[in-house]
C-alpha positions as CSV (number, residue, x, y, z in Angstrom):
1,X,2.9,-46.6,-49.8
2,X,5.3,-47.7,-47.1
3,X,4.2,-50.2,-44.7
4,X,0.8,-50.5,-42.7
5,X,-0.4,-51.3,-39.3
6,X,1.8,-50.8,-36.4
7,X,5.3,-49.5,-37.3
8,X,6.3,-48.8,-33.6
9,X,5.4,-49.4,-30.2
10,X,7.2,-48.5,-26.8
11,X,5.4,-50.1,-24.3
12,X,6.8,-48.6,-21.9
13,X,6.4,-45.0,-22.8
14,X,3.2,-45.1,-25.4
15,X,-0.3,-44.5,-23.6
16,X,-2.4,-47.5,-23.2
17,X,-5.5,-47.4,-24.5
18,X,-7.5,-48.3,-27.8
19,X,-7.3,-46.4,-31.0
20,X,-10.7,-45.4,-33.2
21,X,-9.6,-45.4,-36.5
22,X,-12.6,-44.3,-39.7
23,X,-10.9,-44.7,-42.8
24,X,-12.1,-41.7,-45.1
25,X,-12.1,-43.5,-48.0
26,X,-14.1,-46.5,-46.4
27,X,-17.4,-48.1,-44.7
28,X,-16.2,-49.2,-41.6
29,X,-15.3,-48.0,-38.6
30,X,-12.1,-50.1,-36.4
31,X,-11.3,-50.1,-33.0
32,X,-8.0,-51.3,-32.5
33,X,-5.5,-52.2,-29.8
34,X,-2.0,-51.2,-29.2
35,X,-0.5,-53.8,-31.8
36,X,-3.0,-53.1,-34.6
37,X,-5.3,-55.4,-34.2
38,X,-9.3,-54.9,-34.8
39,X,-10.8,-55.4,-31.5
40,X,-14.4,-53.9,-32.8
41,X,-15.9,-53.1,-36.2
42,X,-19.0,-51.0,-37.4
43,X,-19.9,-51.0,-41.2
44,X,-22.0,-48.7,-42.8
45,X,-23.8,-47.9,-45.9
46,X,-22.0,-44.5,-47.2
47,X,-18.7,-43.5,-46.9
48,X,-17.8,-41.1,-44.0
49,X,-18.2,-37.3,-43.6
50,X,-15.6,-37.2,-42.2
51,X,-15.2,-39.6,-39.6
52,X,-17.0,-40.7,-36.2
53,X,-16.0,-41.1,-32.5
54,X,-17.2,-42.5,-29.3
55,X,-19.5,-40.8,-27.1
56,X,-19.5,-41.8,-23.1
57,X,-22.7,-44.3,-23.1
58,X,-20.1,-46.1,-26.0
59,X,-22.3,-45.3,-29.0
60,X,-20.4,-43.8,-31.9
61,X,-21.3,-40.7,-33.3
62,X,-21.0,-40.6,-37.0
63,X,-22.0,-38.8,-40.5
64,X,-22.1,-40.3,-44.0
65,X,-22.1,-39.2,-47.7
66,X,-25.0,-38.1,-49.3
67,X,-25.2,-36.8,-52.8
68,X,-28.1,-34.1,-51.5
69,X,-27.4,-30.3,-50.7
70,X,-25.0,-27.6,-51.7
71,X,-22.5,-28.3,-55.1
72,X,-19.2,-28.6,-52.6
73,X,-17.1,-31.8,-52.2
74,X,-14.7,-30.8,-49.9
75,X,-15.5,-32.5,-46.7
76,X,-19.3,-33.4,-47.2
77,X,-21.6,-35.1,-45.1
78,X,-25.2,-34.7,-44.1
79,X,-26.3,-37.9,-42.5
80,X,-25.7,-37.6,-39.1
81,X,-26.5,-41.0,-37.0
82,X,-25.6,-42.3,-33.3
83,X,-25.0,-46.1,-33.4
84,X,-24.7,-48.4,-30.7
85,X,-22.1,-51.2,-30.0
86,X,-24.0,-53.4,-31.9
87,X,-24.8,-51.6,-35.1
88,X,-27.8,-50.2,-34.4
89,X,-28.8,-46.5,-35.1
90,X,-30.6,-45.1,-32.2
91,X,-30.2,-41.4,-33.1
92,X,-30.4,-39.6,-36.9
93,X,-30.7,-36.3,-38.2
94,X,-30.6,-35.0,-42.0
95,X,-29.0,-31.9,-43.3
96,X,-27.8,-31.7,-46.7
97,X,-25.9,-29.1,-45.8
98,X,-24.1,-30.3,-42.9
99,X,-19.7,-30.7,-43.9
100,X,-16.8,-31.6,-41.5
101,X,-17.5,-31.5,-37.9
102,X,-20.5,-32.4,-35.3
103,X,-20.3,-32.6,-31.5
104,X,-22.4,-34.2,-28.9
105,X,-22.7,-31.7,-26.0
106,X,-23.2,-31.9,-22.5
107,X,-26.5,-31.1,-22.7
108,X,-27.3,-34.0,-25.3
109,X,-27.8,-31.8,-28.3
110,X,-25.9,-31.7,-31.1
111,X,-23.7,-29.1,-33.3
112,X,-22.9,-29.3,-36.6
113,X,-21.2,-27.3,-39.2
114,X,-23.2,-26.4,-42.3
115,X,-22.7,-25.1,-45.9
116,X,-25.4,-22.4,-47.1
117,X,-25.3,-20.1,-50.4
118,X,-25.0,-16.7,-48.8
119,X,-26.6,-13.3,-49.7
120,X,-25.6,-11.5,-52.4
121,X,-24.5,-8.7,-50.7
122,X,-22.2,-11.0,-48.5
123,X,-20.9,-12.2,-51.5
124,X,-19.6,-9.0,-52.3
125,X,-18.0,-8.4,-49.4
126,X,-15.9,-11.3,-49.2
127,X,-12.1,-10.0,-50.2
128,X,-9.2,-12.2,-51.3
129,X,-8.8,-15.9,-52.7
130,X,-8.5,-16.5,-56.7
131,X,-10.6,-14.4,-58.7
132,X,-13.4,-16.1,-60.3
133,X,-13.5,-19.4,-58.8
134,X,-16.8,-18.8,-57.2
135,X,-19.7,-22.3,-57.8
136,X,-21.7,-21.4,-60.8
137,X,-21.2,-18.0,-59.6
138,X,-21.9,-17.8,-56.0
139,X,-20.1,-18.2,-52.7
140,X,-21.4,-20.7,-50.3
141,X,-20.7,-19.8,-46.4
142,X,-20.6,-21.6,-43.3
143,X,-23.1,-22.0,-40.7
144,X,-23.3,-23.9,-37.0
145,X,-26.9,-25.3,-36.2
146,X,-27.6,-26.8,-32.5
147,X,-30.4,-28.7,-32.3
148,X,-31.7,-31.2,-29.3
149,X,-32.9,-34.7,-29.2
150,X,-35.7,-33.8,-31.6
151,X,-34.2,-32.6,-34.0
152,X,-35.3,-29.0,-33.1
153,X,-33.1,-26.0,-33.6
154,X,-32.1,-24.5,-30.6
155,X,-29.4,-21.8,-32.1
156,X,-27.9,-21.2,-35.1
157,X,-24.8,-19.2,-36.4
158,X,-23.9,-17.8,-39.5
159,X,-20.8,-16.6,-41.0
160,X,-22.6,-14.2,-43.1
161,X,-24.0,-12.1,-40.1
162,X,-20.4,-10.8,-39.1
163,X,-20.3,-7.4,-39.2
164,X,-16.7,-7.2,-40.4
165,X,-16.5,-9.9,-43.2
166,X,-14.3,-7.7,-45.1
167,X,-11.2,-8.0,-42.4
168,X,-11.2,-11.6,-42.8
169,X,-9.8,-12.2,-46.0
170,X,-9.2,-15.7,-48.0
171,X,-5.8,-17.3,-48.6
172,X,-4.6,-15.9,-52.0
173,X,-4.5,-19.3,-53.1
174,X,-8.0,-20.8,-52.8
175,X,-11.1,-20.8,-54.5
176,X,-13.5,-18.1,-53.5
177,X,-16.2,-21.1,-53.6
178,X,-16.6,-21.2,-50.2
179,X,-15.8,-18.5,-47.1
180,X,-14.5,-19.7,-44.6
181,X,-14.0,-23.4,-44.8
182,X,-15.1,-24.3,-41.0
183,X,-13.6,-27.9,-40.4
184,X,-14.1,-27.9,-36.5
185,X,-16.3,-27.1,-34.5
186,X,-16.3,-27.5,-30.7
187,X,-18.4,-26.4,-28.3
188,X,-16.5,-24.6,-25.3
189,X,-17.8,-25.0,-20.9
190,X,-19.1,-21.4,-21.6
191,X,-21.3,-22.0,-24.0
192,X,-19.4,-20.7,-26.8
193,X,-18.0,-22.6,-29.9
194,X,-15.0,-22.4,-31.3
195,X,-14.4,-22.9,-35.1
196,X,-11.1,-23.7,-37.7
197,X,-11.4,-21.6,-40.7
198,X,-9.1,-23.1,-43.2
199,X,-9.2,-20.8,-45.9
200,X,-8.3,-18.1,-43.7
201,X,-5.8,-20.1,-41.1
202,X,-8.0,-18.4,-38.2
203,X,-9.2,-20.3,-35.1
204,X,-11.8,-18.2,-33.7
205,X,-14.0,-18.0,-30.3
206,X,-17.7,-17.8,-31.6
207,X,-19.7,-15.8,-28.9
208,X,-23.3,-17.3,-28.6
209,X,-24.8,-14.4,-27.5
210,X,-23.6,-11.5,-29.6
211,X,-22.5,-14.3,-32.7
212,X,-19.7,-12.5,-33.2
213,X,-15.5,-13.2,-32.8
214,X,-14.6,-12.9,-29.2
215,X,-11.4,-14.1,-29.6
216,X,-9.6,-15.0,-33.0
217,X,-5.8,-15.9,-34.0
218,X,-5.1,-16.0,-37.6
219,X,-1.4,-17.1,-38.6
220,X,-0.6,-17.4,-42.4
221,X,2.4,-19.1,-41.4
222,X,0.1,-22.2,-40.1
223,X,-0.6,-23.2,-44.1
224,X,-4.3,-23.4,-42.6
225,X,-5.9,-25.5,-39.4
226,X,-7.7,-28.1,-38.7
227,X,-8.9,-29.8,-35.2
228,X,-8.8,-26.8,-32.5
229,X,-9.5,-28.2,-29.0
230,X,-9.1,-26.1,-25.9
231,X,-7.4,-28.3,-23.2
232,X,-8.3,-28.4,-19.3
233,X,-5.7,-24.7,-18.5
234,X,-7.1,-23.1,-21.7
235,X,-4.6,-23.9,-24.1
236,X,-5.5,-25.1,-27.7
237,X,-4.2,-27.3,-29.9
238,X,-4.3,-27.4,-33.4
239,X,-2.9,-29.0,-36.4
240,X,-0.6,-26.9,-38.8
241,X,-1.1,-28.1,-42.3
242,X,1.9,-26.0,-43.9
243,X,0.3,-25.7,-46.9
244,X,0.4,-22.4,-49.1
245,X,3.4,-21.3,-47.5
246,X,6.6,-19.8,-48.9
247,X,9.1,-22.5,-47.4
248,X,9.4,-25.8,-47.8
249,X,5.8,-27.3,-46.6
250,X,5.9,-29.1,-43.6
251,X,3.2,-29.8,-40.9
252,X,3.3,-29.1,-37.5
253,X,0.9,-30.3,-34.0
254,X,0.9,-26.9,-31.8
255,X,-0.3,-25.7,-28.3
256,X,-1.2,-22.2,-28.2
257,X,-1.5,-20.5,-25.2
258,X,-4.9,-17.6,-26.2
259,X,-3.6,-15.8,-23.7
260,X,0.0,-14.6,-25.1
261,X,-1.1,-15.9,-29.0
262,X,2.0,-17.7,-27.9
263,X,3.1,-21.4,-29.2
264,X,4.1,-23.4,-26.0
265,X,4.6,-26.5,-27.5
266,X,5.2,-27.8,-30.6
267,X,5.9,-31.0,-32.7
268,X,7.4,-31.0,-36.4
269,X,9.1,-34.1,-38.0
270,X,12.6,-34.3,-38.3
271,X,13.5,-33.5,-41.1
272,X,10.6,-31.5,-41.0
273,X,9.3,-33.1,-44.7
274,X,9.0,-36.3,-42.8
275,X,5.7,-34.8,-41.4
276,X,3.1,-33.5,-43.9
277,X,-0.4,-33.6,-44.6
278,X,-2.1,-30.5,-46.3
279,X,-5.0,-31.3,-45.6
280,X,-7.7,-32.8,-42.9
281,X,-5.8,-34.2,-39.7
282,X,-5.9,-33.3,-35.9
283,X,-4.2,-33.2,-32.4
284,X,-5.2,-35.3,-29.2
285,X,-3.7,-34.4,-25.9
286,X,-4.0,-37.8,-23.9
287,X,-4.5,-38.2,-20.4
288,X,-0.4,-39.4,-19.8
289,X,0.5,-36.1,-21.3
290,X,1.8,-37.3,-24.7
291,X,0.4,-36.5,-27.8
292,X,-1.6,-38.6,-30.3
293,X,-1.1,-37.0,-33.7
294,X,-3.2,-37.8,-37.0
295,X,-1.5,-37.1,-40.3
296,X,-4.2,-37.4,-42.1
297,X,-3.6,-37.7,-45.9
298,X,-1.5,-40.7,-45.4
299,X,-3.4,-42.5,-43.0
300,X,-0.6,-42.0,-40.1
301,X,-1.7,-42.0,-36.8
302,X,1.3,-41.5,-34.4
303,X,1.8,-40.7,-30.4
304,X,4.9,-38.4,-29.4
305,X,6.2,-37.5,-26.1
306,X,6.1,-33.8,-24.5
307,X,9.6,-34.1,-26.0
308,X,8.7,-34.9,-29.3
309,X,9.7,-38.6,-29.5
310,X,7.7,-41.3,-31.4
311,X,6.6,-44.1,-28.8
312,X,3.4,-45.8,-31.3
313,X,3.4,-45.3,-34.8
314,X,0.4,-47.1,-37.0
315,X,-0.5,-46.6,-41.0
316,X,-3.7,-47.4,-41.1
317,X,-4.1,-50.8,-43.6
318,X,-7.5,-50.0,-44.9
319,X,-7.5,-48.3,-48.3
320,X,-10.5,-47.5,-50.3
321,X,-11.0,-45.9,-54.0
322,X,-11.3,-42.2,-53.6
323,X,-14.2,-41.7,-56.2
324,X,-16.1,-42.7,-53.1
325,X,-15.1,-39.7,-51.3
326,X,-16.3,-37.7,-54.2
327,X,-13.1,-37.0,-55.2
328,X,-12.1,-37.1,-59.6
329,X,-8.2,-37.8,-58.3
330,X,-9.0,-41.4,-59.1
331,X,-6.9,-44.6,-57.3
332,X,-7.2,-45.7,-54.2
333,X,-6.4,-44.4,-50.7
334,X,-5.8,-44.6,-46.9
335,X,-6.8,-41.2,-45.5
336,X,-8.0,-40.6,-42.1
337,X,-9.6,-37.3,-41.1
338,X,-9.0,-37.6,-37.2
339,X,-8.2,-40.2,-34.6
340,X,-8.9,-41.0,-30.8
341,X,-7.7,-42.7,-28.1
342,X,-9.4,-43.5,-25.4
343,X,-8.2,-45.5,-22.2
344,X,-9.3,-48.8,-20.7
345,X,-11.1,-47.6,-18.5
346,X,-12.7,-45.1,-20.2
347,X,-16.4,-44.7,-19.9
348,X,-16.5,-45.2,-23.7
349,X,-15.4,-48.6,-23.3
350,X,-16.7,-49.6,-19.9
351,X,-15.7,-53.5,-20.2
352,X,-16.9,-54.1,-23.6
353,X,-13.5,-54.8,-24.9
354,X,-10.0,-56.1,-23.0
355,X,-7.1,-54.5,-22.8
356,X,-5.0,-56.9,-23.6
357,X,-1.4,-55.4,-22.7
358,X,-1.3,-54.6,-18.9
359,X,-3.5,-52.8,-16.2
């Protein structure tokens, strides 16, 4: 691997702040300044599932690893715990089935994605992917579970209840294991939540009422998504992967205006191979108006301007060995499902750590 830590920093143009870094293939959690260096540290006893953040009191949200639930690999988790400054879990909920993503709302509950085997005649309906590469037989599907303080389920979603599964067909190239392969889910001012499908490269608007689509994009040219976020004008952003796509692969951060289906802005390396992960990642748009980019399969987090210029570049240092991650690849790794800045005055900081470089 190239070098680690901090590759780059303009001071003068990179956004101030500190960096949450959760190394995938870890038990620790980092919060780092502007040069790299470890300004907090949370360990914990599993390996992520997938990664954790801040919430505004300071505590960090975070899943781990289990063993428990359904036979899929592929971005596991299932321990769900809030943890406070100082280590201390002061929040926990168990699903074996929960995978990817979980948001604190506004209201203090929590949403999760979840894995479930679905009905038979679900099964059926799902079209596309490659043929026999169904678990033991079945397909598993996702579902999004809200539940409060309690641990009481409040709603619940599931992908098998569309009434037009057969439109939304999987990737020629995947296994038919799992429809859709939900990554993100992210709960919207309306109530709604809105959900990356990776195996069919859809973000979609989950209506909480009706549980159906109410607003969907799908784009085979994005090589699948990860990380949708809808921004303060109603823009999302998104990370391309460029995977299972006819040209050279290549990954690319968008902004994509709902409205038009319209890309508005966009950032791709140059040469465009100098940027690709084809899996995990995501897309921060930070207060300044630059862009704080994860590439997550080598650990790269990096912040461009609107136009497109590198102004902090950091490899994350902390490798683990990937048969923690459940993985049979073997070796060792740096991978980093997502990343977030937050400023120094942020209420997720609120004094407990200095910035160090300026106001």
């Amino acid at each position: 691997h190239r070098d680690t830590g901090v590759l780059l920093y303009d001071e003068g143009r990179a956004t101030p702040g500190f960096t949450l870094v959760v190394p995938l293939v870890g038990r620790s959690a980092y919060l780092i300044g502007m040069r790299g260096e470890v300004l907090h540290q949370w360990n914990f006893p599993l390996t992520p599932g997938n990664y954790g953040y801040l919430l505004p009191n300071g505590n960090l949200l975070w899943s781990g690893r289990t063993d428990e639930g359904p036979p899929l690999r592929r971005g596991k988790g299932w321990l769900m715990r809030e943890i406070d400054w100082d280590g201390n879990v002061v929040w926990e909920y168990i699903d074996h089935g929960q995978h990817h993503d979980f948001r604190r709302m506004e209201n203090g509950n929590t949403v999760y994605l979840g894995w479930e085997k679905m009905p038979e005649d679900a099964q059926a309906r799902v079209q596309g992917g490659l043929p026999g590469t169904e678990k033991d037989g079945a397909i598993y599907g996702d579902y999004l579970r809200e539940v409060d303080r309690d641990g009481k389920t409040v709603w619940e979603w599931h992908i098998h209840e569309l009434d037009d599964i057969e439109r939304l067909t999987l990737l020629p190239t995947v296994d038919r294991e799992e429809f859709a392969h939900g990554n993100a889910c992210t709960p919207l001012a309306d109530g709604n939540v809105m959900v990356s499908f990776r195996r069919i490269s859809t973000i979609a608007i989950i209506d909480r009422a009706t549980k159906q689509f109410r607003w969907e994009m799908r784009d085979d040219g994005w090589g699948t998504t990860h990380d949708c976020e809808m921004l303060p004008d109603g823009h999302i952003t998104c990370f391309a992967n460029g995977i299972y796509t006819p040209l050279n692969p290549f990954s690319r951060a968008l902004e994509i205006d709902p409205e038009t289906r319209k890309v508005v802005w966009e950032y791709r390396g140059q040469p465009t191979w100098t940027f690709f992960s084809p899996n995990i990642s995501g897309v921060q748009r930070l207060w300044s108006g630059n862009t704080l980019i994860c590439e997550g399969q080598m650990g790269r987090i990096f912040e461009v301007t609107p136009a497109g210029e590198i102004v902090w570049e950091y490899v994350n240092p902390f490798f683990g060995p990937y048969d923690w991650f459940g993985l049979e690849r073997g070796g060792f790794g740096n991978s980093v499902f997502r990343a977030y800045r937050y400023a120094p005055d942020a209420p997720e900081i609120a004094g407990r750590v200095r910035f160090p470089y300026g106001p």
